[in-house]
GUNUKOL-731906 format. One record per atom (N, C-alpha, C): x, y, z; atom name. Coordinates in steps of 0.1 Angstrom, whole numbers, plus 5000, padded with zeros to 4 digits. Layout:
SITE    x    y    z atom
SITE    X    Y    Z   CA
...
***
This chain:
SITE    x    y    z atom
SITE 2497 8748 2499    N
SITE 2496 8753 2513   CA
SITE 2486 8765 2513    C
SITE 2474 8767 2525    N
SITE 2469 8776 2525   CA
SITE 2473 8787 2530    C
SITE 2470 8800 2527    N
SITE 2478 8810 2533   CA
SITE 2465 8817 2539    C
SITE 2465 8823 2554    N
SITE 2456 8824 2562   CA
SITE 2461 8840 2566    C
SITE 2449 8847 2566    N
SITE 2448 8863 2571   CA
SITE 2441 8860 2589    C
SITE 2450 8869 2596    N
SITE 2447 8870 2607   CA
SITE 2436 8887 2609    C
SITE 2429 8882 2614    N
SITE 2415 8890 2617   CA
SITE 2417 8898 2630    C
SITE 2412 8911 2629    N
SITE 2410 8920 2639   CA
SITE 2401 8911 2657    C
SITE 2386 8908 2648    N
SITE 2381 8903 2655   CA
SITE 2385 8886 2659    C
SITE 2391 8881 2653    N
SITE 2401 8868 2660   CA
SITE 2407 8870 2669    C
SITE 2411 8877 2678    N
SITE 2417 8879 2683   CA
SITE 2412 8879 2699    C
SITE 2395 8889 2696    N
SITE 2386 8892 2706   CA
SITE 2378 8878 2711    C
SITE 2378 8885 2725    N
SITE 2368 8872 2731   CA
SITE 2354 8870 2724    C
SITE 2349 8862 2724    N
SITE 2338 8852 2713   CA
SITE 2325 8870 2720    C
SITE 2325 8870 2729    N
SITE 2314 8878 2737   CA
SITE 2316 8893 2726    C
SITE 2326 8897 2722    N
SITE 2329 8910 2718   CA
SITE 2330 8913 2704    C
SITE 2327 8898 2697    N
SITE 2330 8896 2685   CA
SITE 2320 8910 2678    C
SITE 2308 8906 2679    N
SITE 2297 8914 2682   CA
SITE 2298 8936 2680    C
SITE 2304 8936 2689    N
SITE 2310 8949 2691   CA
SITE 2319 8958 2683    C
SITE 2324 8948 2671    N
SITE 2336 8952 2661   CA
SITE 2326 8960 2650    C
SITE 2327 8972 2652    N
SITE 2317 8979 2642   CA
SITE 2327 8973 2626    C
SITE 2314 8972 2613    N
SITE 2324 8967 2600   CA
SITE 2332 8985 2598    C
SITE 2324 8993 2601    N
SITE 2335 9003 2596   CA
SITE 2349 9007 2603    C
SITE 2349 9002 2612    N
SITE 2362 9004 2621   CA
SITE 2374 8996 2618    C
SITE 2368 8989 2611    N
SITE 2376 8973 2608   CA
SITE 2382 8977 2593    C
SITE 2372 8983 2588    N
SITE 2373 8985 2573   CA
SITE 2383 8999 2577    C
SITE 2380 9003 2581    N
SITE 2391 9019 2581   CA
SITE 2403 9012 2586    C
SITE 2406 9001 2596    N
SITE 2419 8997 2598   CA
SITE 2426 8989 2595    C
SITE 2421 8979 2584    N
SITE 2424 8970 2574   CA
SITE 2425 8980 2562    C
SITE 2419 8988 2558    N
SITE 2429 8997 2550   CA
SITE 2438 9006 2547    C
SITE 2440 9011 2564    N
SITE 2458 9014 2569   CA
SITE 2463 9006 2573    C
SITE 2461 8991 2572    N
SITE 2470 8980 2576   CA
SITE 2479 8976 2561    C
SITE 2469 8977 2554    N
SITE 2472 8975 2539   CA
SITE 2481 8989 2533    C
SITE 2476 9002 2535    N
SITE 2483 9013 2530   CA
SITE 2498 9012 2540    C
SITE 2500 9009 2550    N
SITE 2509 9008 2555   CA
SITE 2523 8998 2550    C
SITE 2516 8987 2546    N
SITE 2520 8977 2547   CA
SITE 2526 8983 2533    C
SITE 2517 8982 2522    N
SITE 2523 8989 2509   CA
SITE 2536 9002 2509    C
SITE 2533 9005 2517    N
SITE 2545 9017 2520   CA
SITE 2557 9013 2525    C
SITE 2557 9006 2533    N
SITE 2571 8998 2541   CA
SITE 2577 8986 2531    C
SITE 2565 8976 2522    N
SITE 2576 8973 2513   CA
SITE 2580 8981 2504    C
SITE 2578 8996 2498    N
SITE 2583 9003 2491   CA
SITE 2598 9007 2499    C
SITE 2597 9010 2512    N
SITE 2605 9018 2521   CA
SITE 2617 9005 2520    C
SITE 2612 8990 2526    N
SITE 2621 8981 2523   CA
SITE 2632 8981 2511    C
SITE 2626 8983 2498    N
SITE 2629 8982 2487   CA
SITE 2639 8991 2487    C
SITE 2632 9000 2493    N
SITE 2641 9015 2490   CA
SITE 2654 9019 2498    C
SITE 2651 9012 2508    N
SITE 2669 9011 2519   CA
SITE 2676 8999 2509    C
SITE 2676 8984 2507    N
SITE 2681 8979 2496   CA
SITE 2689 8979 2485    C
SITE 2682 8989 2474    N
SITE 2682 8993 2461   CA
SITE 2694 9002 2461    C
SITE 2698 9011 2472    N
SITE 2709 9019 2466   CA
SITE 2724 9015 2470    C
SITE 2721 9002 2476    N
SITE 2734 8991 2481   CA
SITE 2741 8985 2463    C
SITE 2732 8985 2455    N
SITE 2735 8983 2444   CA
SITE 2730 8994 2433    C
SITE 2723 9004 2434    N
SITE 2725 9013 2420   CA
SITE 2721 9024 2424    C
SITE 2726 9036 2416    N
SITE 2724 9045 2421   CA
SITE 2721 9055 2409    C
SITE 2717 9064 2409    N
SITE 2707 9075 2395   CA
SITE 2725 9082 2396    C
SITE 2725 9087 2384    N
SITE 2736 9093 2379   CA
SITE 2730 9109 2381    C
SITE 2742 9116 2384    N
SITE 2739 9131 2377   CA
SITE 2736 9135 2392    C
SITE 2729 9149 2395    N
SITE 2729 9156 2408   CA
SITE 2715 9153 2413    C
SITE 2712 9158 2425    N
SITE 2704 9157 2437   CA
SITE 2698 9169 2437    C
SITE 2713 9180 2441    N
SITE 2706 9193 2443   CA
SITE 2719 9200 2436    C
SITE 2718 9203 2424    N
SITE 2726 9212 2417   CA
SITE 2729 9223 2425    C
SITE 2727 9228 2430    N
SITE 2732 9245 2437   CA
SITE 2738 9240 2449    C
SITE 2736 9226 2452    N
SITE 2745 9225 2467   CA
SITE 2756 9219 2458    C
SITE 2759 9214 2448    N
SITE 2768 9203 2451   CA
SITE 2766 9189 2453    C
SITE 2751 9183 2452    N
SITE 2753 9174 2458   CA
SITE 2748 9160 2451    C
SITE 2755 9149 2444    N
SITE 2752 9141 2433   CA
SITE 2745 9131 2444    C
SITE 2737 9119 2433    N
SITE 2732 9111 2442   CA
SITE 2740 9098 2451    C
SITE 2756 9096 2443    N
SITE 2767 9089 2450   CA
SITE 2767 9096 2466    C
SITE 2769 9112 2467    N
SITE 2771 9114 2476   CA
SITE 2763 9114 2487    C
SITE 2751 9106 2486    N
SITE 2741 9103 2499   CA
SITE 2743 9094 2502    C
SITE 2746 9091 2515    N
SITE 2745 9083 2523   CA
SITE 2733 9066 2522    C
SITE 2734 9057 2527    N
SITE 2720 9048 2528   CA
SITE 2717 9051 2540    C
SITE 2709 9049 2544    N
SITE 2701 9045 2557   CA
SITE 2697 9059 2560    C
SITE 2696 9057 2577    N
SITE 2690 9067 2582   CA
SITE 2698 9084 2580    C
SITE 2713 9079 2576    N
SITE 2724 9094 2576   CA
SITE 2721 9100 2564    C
SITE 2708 9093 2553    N
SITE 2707 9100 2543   CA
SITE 2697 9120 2547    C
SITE 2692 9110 2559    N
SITE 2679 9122 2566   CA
SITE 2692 9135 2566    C
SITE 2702 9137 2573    N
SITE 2709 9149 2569   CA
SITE 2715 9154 2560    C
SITE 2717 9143 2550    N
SITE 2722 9146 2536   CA
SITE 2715 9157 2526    C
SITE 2705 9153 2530    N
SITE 2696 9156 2517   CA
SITE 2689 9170 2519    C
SITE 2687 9176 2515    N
SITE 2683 9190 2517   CA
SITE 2669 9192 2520    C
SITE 2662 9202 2526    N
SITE 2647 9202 2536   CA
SITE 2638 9203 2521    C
SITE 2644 9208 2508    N
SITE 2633 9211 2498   CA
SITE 2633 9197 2489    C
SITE 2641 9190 2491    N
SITE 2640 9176 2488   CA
SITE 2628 9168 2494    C
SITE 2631 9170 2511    N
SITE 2619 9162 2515   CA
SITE 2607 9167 2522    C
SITE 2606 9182 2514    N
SITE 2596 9187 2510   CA
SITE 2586 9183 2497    C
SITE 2595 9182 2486    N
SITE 2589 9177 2473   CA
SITE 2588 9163 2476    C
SITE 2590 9154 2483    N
SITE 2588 9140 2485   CA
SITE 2572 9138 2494    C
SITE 2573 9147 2506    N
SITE 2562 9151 2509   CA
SITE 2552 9152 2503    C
SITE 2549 9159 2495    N
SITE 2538 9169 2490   CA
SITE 2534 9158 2476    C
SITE 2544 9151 2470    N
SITE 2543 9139 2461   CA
SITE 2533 9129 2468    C
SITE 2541 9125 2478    N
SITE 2534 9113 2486   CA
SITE 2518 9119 2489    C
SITE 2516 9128 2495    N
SITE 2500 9136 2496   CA
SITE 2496 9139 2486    C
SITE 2502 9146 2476    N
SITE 2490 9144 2460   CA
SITE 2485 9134 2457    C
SITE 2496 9124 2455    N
SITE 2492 9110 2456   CA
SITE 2485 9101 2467    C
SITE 2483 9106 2477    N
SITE 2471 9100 2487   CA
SITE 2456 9105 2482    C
SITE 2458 9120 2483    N
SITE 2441 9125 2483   CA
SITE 2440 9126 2468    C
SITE 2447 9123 2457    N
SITE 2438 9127 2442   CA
SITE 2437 9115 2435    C
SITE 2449 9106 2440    N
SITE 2452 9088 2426   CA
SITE 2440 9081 2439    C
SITE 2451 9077 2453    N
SITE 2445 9067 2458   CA
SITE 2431 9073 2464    C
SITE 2425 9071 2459    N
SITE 2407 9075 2463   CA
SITE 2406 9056 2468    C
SITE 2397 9054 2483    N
SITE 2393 9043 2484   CA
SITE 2379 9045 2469    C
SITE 2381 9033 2464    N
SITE 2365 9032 2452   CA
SITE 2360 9017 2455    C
SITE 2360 9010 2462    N
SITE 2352 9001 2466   CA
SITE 2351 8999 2478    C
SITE 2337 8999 2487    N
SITE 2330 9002 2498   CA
SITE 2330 8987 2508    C
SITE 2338 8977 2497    N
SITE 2332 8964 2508   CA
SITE 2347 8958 2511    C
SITE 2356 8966 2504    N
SITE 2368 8955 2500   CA
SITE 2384 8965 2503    C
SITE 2387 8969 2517    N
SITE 2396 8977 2518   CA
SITE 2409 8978 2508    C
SITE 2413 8990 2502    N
SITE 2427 8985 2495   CA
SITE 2425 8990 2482    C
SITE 2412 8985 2478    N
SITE 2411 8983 2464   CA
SITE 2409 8998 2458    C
SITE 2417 8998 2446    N
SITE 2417 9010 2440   CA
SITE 2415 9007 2425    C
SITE 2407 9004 2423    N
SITE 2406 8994 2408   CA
SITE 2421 8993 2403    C
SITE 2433 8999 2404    N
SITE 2442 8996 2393   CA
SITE 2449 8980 2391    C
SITE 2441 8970 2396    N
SITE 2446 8961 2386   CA
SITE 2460 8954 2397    C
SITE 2466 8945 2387    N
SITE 2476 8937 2390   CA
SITE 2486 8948 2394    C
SITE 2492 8948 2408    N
SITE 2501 8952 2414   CA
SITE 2504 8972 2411    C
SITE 2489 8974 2406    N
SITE 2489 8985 2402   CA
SITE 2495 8994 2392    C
SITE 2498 8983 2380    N
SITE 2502 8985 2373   CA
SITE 2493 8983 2357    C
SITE 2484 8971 2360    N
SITE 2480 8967 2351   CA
SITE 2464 8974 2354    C
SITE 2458 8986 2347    N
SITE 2442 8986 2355   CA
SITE 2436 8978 2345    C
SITE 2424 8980 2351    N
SITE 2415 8966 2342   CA
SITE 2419 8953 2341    C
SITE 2431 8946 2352    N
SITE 2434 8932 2352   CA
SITE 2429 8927 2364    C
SITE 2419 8920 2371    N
SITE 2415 8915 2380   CA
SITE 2415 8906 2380    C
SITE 2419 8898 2391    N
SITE 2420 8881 2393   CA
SITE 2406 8879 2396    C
SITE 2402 8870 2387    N
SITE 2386 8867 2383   CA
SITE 2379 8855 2392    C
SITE 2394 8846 2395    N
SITE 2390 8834 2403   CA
SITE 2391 8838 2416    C
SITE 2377 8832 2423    N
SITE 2380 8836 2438   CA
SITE 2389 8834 2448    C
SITE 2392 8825 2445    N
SITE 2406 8817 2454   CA
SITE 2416 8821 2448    C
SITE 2417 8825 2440    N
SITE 2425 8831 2433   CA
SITE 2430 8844 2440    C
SITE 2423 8850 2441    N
SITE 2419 8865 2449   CA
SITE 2422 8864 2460    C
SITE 2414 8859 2467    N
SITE 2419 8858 2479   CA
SITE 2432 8852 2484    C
SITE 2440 8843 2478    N
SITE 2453 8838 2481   CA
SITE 2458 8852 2478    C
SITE 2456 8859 2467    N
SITE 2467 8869 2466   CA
SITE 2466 8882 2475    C
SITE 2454 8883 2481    N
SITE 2449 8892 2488   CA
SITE 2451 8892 2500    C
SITE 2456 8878 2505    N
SITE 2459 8875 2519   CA
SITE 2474 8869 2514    C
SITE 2483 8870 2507    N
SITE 2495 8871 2505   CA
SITE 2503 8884 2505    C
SITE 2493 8897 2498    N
SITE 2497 8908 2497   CA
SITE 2499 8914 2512    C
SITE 2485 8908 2525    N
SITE 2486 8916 2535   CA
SITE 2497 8911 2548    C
SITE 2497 8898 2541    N
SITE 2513 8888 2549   CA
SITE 2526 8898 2544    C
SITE 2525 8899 2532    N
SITE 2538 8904 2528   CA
SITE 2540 8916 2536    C
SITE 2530 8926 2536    N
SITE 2527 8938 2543   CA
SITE 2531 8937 2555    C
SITE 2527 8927 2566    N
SITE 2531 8934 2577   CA
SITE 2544 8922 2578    C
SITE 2553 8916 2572    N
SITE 2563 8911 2571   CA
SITE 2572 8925 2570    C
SITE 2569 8930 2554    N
SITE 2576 8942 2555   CA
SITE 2577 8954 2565    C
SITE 2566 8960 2569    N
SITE 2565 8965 2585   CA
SITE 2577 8961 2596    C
SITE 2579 8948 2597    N
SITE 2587 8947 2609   CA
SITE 2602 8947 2603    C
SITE 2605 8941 2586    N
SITE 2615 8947 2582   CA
SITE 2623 8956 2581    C
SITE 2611 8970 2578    N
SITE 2620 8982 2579   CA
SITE 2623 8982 2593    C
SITE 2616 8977 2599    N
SITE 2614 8986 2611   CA
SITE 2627 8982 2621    C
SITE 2631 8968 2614    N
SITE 2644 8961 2620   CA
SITE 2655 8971 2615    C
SITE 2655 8970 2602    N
SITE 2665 8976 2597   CA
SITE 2666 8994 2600    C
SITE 2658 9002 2604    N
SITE 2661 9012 2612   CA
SITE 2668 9014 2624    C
SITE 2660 9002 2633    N
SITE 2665 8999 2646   CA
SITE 2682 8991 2646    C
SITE 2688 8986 2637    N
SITE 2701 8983 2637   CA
SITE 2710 8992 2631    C
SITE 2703 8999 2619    N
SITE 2713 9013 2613   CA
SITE 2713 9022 2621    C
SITE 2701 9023 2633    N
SITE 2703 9035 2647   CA
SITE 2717 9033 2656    C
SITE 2712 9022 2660    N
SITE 2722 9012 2668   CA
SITE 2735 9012 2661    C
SITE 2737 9008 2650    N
SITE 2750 9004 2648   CA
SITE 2763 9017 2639    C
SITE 2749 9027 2628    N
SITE 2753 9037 2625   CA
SITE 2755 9030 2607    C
SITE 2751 9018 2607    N
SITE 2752 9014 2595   CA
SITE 2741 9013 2588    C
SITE 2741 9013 2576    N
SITE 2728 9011 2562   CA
SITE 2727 8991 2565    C
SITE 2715 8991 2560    N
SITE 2718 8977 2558   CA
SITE 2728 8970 2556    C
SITE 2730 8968 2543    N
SITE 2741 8959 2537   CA
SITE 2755 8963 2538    C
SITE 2759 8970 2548    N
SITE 2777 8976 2556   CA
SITE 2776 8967 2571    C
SITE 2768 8962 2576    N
SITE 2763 8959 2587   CA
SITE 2775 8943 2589    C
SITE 2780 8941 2592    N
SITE 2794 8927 2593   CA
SITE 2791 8919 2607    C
SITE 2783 8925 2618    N
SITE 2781 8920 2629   CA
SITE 2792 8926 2637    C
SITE 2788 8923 2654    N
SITE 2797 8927 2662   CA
SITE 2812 8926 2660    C
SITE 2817 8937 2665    N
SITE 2839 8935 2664   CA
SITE 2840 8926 2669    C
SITE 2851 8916 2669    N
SITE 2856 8908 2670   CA
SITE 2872 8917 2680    C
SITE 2876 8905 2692    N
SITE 2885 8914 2699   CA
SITE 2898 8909 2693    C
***
């Protein structure tokens, strides 16, 4: 089965195709992509504590171990402002110093390799590349509407994901 990327300019009437500067495209296919990378992390990361949790404290001077946070959105008051201060300032070191864009024709690309783990491992075959390239930006904005579900029902309901049972029953 082929797996197909939906295009900025697909979208535009045939007359305006024209008009789509490449760098406008390129600057927003690569916050489509940084985005998208972030929300399956964020996905992951509402998930993950439904089943395990880091042992030991959070914030030693408050009191406060990692059992005792909350999932979902009630973790935002749990957690103390120097916590997601240092999350902050992580996430921004790591934008302006690791993720440098380093290739001019190919949004995304940061040389490191298989799933950014492996550098120096490049999928050599083209179709190759491309299926995973247009799998990775499917996955991306799949995950996008994910979290974005799962915030909008833990607002609404006051539940984390996986506490969520459906409506009471009378």
């Amino acid at each position: 089965m082929e797996s197909r990327s939906w295009t900025a300019a697909q979208s535009l009437p045939p007359q305006l195709h024209m008009d789509v500067r490449q760098g406008e495209f390129y600057r927003r296919r690569e916050a489509e992509i940084k985005n998208g990378r972030v929300a399956m992390y964020a996905t992951i990361g509402y998930i993950i504590p439904e089943y395990f949790r880091w042992p030991g404290y959070l914030a030693p001077t408050e009191d406060i171990t990692f059992a005792d946070v909350p999932n979902g959105l009630q973790a935002l008051a749990k957690v103390p402002p120097e916590g997601w201060l240092q999350i902050i300032a992580w996430c921004g070191m790591y934008e302006i110093l690791i993720n440098t864009p380093q290739h001019p024709t190919e949004p995304g690309n940061y040389y490191r390799g298989r799933l950014a783990l492996l550098p120096g491992t490049m999928i050599v075959d083209p179709e190759k590349r491309k299926r995973s390239l247009n799998a990775e930006l499917a996955n991306g904005r799949l995950a996008m509407v994910a979290i974005s579900l799962m915030w909008l029902f833990d607002g609404l309901t006051g539940q984390a994901w996986g506490e969520w049972k459906g409506p009471p029953t009378a």
